[in-house]
N, C-alpha and C positions, 0 to 999 in steps of 0.2 A: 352226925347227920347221916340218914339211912342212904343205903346207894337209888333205892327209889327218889328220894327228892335231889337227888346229882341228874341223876335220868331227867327227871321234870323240869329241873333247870336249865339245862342244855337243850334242850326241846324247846323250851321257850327261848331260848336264846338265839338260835338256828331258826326258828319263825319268825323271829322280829328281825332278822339281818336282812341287811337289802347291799347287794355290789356296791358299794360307792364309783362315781364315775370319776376316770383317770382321763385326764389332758396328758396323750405322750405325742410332742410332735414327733417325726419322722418313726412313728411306728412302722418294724420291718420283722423280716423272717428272724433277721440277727441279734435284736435287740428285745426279743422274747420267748422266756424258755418252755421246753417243752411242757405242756400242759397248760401253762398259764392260760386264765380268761379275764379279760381287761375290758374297759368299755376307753372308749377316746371320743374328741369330736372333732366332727369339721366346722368347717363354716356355720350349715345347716343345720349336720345329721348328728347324731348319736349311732358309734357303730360299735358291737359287741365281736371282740379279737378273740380267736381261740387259736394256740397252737397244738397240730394232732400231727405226728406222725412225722412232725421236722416242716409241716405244712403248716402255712397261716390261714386260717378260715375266719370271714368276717359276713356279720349280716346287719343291713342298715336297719335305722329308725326311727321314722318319719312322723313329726307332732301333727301335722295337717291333715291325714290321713290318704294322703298321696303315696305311691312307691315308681320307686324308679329301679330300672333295670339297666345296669351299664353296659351288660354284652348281651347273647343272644339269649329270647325267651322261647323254652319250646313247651307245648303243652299236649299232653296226652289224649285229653277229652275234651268236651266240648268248650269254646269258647263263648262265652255269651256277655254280650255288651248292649247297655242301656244308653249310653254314650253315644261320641261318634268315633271311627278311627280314622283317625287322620295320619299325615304324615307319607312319608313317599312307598307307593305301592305300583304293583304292575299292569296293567291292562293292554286287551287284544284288542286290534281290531284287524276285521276283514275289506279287502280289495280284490276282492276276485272279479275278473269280467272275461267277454268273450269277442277277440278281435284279433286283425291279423296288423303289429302295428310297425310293420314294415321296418326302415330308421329314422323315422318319425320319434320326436319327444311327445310322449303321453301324460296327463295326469291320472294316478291311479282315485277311482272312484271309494267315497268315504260312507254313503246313503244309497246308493243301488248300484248296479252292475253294468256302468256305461263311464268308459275314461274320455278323457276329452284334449285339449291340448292347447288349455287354459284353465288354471285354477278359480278364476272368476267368471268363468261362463255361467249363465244360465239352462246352458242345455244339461246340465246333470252335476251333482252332488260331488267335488274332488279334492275338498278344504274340508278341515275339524277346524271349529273357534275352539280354540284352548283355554278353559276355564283357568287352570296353573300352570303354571311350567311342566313341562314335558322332554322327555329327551329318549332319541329311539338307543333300545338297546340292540334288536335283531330284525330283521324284514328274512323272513323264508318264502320262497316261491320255488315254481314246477310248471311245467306247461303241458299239456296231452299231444303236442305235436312239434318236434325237433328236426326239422331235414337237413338241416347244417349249419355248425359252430357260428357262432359271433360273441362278444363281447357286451355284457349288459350292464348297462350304468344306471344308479338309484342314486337321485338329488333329493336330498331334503329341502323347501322352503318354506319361508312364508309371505304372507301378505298382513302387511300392520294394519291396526284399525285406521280408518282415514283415508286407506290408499288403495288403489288397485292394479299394483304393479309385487308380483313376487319377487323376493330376493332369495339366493341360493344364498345358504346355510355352509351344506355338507355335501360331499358326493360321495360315491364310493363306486371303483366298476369290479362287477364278478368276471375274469377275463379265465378261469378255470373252463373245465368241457362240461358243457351241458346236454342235457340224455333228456329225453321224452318219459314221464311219468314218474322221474326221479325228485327228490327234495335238495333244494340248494339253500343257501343261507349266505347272508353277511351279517356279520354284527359290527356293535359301534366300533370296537378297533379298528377297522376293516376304512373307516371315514374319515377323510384327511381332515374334519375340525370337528368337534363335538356340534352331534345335531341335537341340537338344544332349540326348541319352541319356547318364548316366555308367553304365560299369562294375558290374553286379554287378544294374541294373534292367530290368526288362519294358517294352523299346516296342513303344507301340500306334497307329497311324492310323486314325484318323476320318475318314468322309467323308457330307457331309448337304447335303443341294438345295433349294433354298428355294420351288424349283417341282417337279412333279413332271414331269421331262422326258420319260418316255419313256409317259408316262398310266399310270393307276391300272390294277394286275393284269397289266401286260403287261411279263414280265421282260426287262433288258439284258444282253447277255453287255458287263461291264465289264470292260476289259483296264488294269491297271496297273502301273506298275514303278518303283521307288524305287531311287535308287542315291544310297548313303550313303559320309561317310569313316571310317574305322576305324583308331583309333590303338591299333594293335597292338603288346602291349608283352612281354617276356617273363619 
């Protein structure tokens, strides 16, 4: 037999192979040697094992035409979806208003720039109805006018549908020095219980000073901004 039809053989034969798939349970770094490529499955998936470098490298694969990402996905260019994306993401929202509010409990405003000191009034906007579940992660604020220390305290609550009475949540007070045109912060650590809004209630934010920082009759322009997660479900 000519070494040409050895060649043509093995060419066909190397075209017609296909991996056969391997069932290895507790597939690991130690139970496969270097180089080896293996396929295994779980439950679902069909995953192709490769060992490189003393390293296990595995990439799923999905009959439905689904994929799924176990850790993080980052993407260089653009991302375009026809779809929806759901699932828990972050959004801002603003509270900025302008008043002197002595130590008086405030609601901070959620629809324009008037707090009030009552989350169900009518006299101006101090409640989000929460479509999902919501949970603050940080409230940063600043004030333009500081004439002496006090201690600032942010209550999370809500009002359930039905009712028109707030329940406190969360609090948390900023009892650090506060400066005139500087940025403060607390975040969730910062709140003695997880401010968690569910689905379907009115959250409200509080904010009250144990001093009156900016002195009696003389309003602050207060700047604040809450950025919460929202576990967006469809």
């Amino acid at each position: 037999m000519s070494i040409d039809n050895n060649i043509d053989r093995e060419l066909r034969r190397l075209k017609n192979y296909s991996q056969p798939s391997i069932n290895v349970d507790g597939l690991s770094n130690r139970n496969l040697s270097e180089g080896d490529l293996k396929f295994t499955k779980d439950k679902t998936n069909l995953i192709l094992n490769k060992k490189h470098k003393g390293l296990l490298w595995q990439s799923k694969f999905y009959k439905d035409g689904n994929q799924i990402v176990d850790k993080n996905l980052t993407v260089s260019g653009n991302l375009n979806v026809k779809g929806h994306i759901v699932g828990s993401q972050y959004m801002i929202f603003i509270h900025n208003f302008v008043d002197d509010i002595g130590t008086g409990k405030h609601y901070l405003p959620w629809g324009d720039q008037s707090e009030t000191t009552s989350p169900t009034t009518t006299a101006s906007i101090t409640g989000f109805l929460s479509p999902y579940n919501m949970t603050l992660k940080k409230i940063q604020f600043r004030s333009d006018l500081v004439n002496q220390q006090a201690d600032i305290t942010f209550k999370v609550e809500r009002v359930d549908s039905g009712d028109n009475t707030a329940d406190e949540i969360a609090s948390a007070e900023f009892d650090s020095t506060i400066a005139a045109d500087t940025l403060h912060e607390l975040n969730r650590s910062n709140f003695n219980n997880t401010p968690k809004v569910n689905a379907g209630s009115m959250a409200a934010i509080s904010i009250q000073a144990d001093t009156d920082f900016n002195l009696a009759g003389v309003g602050a322009t207060i700047f604040i901004t809450s950025v919460w997660e929202v576990e967006i479900k469809i």
